[in-house]
C-alpha positions in Angstrom: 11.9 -58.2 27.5 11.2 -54.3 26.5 14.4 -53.3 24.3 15.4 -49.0 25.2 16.2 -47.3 22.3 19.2 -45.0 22.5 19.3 -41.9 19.8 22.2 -41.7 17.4 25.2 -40.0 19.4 25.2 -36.7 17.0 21.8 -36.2 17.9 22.2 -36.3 22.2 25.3 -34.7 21.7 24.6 -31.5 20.0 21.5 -30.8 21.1 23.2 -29.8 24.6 25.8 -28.0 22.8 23.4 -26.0 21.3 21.7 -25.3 24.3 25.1 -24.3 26.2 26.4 -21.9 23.3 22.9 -20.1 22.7 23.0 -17.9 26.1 27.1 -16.8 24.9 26.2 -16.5 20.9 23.4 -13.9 22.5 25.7 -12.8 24.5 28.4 -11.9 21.6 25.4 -10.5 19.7 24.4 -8.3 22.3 28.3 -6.9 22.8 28.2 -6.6 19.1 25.1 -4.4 18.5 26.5 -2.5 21.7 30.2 -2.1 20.1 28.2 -0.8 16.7 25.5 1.4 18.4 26.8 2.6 22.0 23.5 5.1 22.0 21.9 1.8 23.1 24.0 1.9 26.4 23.4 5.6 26.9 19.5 5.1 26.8 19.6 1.8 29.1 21.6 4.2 31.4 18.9 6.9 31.6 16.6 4.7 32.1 18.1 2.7 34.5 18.2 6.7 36.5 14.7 5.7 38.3 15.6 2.4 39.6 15.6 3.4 43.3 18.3 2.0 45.3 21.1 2.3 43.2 24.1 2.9 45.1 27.0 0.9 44.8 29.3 2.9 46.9 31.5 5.7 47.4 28.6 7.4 45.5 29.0 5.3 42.4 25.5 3.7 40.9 24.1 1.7 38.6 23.3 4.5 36.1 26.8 5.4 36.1 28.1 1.7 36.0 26.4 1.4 32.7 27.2 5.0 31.2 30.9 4.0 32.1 30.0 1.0 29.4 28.4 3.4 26.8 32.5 5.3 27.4 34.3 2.0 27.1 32.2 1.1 23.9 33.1 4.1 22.0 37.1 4.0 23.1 37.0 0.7 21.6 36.0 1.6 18.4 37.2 5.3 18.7 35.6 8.0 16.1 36.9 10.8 13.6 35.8 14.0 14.5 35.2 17.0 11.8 37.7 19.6 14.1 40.4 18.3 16.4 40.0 21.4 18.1 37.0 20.4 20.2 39.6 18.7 22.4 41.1 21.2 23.3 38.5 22.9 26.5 37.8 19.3 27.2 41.7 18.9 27.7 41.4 22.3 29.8 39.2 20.5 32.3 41.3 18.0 32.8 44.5 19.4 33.7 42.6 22.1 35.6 41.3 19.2 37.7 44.6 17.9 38.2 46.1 20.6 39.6 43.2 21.0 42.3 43.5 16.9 43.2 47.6 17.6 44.0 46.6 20.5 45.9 43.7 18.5 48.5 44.8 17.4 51.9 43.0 13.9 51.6 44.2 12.8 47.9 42.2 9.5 48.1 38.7 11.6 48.0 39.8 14.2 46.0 40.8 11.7 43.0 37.3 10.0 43.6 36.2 13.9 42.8 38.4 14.1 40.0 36.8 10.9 38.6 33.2 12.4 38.6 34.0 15.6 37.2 36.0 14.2 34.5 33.0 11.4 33.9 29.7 14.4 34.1 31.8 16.7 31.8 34.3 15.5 29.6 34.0 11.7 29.2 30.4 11.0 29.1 29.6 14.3 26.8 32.1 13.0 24.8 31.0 9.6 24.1 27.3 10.9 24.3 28.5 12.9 21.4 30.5 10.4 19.4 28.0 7.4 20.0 25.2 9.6 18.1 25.8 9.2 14.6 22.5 8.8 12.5 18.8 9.6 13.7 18.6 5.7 15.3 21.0 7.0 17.8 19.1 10.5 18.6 15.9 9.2 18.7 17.5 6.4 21.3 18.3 8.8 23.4 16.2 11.3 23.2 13.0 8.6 23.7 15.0 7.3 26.5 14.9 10.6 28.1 11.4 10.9 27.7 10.3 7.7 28.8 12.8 8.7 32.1 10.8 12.3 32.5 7.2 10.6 31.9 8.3 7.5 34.5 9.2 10.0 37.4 6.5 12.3 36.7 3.7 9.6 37.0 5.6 8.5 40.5 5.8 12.3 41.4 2.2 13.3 40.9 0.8 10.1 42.9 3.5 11.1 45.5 1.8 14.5 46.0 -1.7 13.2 45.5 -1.5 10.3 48.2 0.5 12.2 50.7 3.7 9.5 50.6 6.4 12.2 49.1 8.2 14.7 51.0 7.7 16.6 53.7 6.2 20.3 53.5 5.1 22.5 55.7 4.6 19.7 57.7 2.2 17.6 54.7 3.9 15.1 52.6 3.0 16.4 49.1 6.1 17.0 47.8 6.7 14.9 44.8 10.5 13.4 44.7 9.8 11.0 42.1 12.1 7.4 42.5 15.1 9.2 44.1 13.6 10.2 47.8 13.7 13.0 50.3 17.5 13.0 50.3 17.6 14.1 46.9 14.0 16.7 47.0 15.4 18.5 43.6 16.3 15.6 41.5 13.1 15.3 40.1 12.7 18.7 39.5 16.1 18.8 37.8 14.9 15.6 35.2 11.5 16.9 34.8 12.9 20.1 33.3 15.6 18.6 31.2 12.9 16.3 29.6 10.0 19.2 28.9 13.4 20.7 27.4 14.0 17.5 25.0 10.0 16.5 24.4 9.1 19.7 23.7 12.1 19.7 21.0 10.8 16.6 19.6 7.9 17.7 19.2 9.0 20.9 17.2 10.7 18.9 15.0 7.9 16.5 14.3 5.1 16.6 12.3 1.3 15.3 12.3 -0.2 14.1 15.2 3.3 13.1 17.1 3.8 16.9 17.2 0.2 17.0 18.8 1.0 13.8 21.3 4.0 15.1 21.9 2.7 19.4 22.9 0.2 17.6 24.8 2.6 15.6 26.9 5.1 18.7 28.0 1.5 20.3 29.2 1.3 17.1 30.9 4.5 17.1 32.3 4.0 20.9 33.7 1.9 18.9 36.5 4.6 16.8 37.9 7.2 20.3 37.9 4.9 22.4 39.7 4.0 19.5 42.3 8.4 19.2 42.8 8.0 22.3 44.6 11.6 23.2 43.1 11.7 27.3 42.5 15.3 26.8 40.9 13.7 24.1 38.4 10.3 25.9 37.7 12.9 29.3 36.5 15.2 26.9 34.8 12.5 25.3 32.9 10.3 28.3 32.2 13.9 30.0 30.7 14.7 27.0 28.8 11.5 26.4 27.1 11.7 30.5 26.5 14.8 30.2 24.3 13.6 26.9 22.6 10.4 28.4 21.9 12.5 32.1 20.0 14.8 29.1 17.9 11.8 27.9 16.7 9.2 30.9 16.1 9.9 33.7 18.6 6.0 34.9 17.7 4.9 31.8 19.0 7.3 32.3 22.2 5.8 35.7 22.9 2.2 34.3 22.1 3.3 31.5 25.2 5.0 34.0 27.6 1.9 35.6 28.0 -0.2 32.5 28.1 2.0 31.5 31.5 2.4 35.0 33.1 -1.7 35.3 33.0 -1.9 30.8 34.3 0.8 31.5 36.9 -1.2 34.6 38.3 -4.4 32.8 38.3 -3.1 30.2 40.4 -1.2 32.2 42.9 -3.9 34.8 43.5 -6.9 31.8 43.6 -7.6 31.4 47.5 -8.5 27.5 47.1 -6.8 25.0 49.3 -5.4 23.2 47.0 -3.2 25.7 45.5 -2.3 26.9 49.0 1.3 25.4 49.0 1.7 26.2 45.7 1.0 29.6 46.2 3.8 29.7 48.9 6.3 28.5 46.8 5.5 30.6 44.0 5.3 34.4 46.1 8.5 33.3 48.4 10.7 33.6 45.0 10.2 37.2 45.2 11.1 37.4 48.7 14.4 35.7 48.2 15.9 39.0 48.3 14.3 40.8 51.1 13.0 38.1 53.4 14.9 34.9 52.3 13.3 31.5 54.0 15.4 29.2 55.9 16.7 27.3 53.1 17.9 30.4 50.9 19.4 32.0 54.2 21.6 28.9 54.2 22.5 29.1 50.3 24.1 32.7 50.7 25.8 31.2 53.5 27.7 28.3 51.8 27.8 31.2 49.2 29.7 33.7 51.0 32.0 30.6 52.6 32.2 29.7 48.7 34.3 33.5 48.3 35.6 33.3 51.3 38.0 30.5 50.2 38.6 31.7 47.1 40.2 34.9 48.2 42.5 33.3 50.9 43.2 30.3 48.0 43.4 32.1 44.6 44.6 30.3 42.0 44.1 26.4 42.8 41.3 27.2 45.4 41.3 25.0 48.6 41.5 21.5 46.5 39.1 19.3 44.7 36.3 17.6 47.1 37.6 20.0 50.1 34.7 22.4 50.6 33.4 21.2 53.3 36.7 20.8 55.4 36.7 24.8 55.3 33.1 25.5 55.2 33.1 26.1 59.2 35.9 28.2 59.1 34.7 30.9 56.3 30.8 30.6 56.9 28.8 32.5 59.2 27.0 32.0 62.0 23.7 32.4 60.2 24.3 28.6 58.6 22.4 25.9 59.9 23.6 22.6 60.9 22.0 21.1 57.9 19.0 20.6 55.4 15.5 19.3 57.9 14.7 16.0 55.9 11.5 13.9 56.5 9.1 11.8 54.9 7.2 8.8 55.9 9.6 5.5 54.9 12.6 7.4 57.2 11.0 9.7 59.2 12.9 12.6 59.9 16.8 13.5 59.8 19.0 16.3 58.9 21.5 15.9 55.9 24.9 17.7 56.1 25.6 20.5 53.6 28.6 19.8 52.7 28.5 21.6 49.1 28.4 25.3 47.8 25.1 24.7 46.5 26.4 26.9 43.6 28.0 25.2 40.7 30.3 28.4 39.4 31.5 28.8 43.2 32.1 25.5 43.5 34.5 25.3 41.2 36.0 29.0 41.9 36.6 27.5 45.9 37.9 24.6 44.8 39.8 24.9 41.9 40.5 28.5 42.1 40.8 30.8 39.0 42.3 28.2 37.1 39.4 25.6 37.6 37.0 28.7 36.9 38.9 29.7 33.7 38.8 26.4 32.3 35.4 25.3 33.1 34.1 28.9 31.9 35.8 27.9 28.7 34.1 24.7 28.4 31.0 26.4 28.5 31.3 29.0 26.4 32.5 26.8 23.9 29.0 24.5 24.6 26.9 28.2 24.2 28.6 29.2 20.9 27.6 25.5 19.7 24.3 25.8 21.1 23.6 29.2 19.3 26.0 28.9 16.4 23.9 30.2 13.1 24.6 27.1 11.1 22.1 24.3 11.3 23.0 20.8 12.7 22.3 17.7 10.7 19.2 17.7 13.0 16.3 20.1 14.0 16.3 18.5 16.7 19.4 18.9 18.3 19.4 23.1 16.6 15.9 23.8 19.1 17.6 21.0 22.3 20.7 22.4 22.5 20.4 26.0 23.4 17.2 24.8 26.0 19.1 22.3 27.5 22.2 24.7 27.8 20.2 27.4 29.2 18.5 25.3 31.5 21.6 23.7 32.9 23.2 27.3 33.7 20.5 28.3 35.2 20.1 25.5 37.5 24.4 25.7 38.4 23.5 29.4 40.2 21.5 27.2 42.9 22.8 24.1 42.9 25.7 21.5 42.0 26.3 18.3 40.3 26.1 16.8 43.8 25.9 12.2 44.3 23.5 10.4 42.8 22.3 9.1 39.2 20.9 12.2 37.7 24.2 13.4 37.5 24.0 10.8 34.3 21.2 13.3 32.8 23.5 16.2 33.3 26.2 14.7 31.4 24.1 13.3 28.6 21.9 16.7 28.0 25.8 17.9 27.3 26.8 15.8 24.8 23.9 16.5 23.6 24.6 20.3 23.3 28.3 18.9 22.4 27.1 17.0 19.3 25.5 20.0 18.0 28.9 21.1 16.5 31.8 20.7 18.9 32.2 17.2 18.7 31.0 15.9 15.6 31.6 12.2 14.4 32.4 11.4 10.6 29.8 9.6 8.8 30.2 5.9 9.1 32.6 4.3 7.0 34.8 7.5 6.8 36.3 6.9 9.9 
């Protein structure tokens, strides 16, 4: 008779204990790491930007699911600052906000509005700000955001290539990147803020990264021009212009020139493949005389923008109510909406239901007082941005006044809109903020 040998009972028994507590003690590891270095949150966020498909609801996404983490990690371990007065146009926002929620006819959006404000400009820059506290945290999020712009940019350029992005002029070449035809400038709008922070990087660096690094914002030009985006390709070419005079303005002029005589080469050539390109680049200068159909439409929700600001003053028309007056101030030159179309959806037209115009935005909105405080929350981010005294970074002293620039420059034609690259909005300003508005105390002062 064959005798079964049983294992001692400390052996059986704890090896399955072991094996049930080793997902939590990873798990407690994880939150750990996470509590001690948020920045790791704030890169899995930006990355998480190109997942397509995000949405949630009520225009909440993954992206900002997890940057909402990277703000709940630093409140639990909050963080000495070197001047309490940074609070103070941060503060500004936020009451200013209030005021135009209490004044909106449907309260339940308008708080929803108030909530995305307050998260793209005062909570996330914040915690962007105070979870960057040694160079392991910069270069987190700064490779994050490059590893975003190169992601987008290889799906952009094989968009336009293969005919499956947008659709133009009746061909599909428009490059959208992850985000689709709904959203035709996001890509443009990441693309620029990450030539913005690589070619930082690479001013800082030395040796062959600086090398790898030049060679991949030339790269990255590719996927920007292919995005079709005019207000991007201005933004950018500003941006990189300021960078390029806090680094070496010799070398800026020496560049300037480089791209005024490649920008006229490939607008005057007569080849085919530059045809749409060319388009693009010659309507800018008609935007003033002979405006297409999408311009036409911006100085519409433009002058409906004013409109409501001179019948409501001081709190404007309410927060997340623009488009429950747009028909009554605009004129009859606005179209229904925006012609979208590409191969997966075929074609629809998508409501435009925003100012396309961040400053007038907030002026209909929020009225003088929304205006004034948000004004004040970026002039406070310019005077850190340009501030003579150096950062404890090079980095962030050549990324902060590019990505500043670029991001006023891209408000004149557009707002902070639905979606997830509202999460690269609100990082590039706490990047700007870290600079020297909100500045954490070393660790172990705090």
């Amino acid at each position: 008779m064959t005798t079964m040998t049983v294992p001692p009972p400390h052996r059986w028994r704890g090896v399955p204990l072991a094996v049930l507590l080793s997902p939590l003690a990873s798990l407690l590891a994880a939150g750990h790491a996470v509590l001690k270095r948020p920045s790791i949150l704030v890169a899995a966020a930006l990355l998480i930007v190109s997942v397509p498909h995000q949405d949630l609801g009520g225009s909440v996404t993954v992206a900002d699911a997890v940057i909402c983490l990277a703000v709940a990690a630093v409140a639990v371990r909050p963080r000495s600052i070197r001047s309490g007065r940074a609070w103070i146009p941060y503060a500004a926002v936020v009451v200013a906000l209030a005021c135009a929620t209490l004044g909106a006819q449907d309260i339940g959006q308008s708080v929803r509005g108030f909530v995305r404000y307050a998260e793209l400009f005062v909570l996330v820059p914040v915690a962007v700000a105070l979870s960057i506290r040694d160079r392991l945290d910069l270069y987190l999020v700064a490779g994050a955001m490059v590893l975003l712009t190169v992601v987008e940019g290889v799906v952009g350029v094989h968009q336009s290539l293969t005919g499956t992005g947008a659709s133009y002029a009746g061909e599909y070449v428009r490059a959208v990147g992850t985000f689709g035809s709904e959203q035709v400038l996001a890509m443009g709008a990441l693309i620029g803020y990450g030539i913005v922070v690589t070619l930082a990087l690479a001013l800082a660096s030395r040796g062959r990264l600086r090398v790898h690094l030049v060679g991949l914002v030339l790269a990255l030009g590719l996927p920007l021009a292919l995005s079709l985006s005019r207000g991007a390709w201005i933004a950018t070419a500003l941006a990189v212009s300021i960078l390029l005079i806090a680094w070496n303005w010799k070398v800026a002029a020496m560049c300037g020139a480089l791209l005024v005589v490649v920008l006229g080469g490939l607008t005057l050539s007569g080849n085919t493949t530059s045809a749409t390109y060319t388009e693009r680049v010659t309507s800018i200068g008609q935007s003033g005389s002979t405006p297409d159909r999408s311009v036409q439409d911006r100085y519409a929700l433009w002058s409906a923008a004013t409109g409501m600001w001179r019948d409501h003053p001081v709190f404007g028309v309410g927060l997340k109510d623009f488009h429950r007056y747009r028909d009554t101030y605009a004129p009859m030159s606005l179209s229904a909406g925006s012609d979208v179309d590409d191969l997966t959806a075929g074609f629809r037209r998508e409501p435009l239901l925003s100012a396309h115009n961040q400053y007038l935005m907030v002026l209909s909105e929020q009225g003088v007082v929304g205006a004034v405080s948000f004004g004040g929350l970026l002039l406070a981010l310019g005077v850190t941005a340009v501030r003579r005294r150096p950062s404890d970074h090079r980095f962030l002293d050549l990324a902060a006044p590019g990505l500043l620039v670029w991001t006023l420059v891209d408000f004149s034609y557009g707002d902070i809109g639905a979606g997830p690259t509202g999460v690269v909005l609100a990082v590039s300003l706490g990047l700007v903020a870290r600079r020297g508005l909100i500045v954490p105390l070393p660790r172990g002062s705090s």
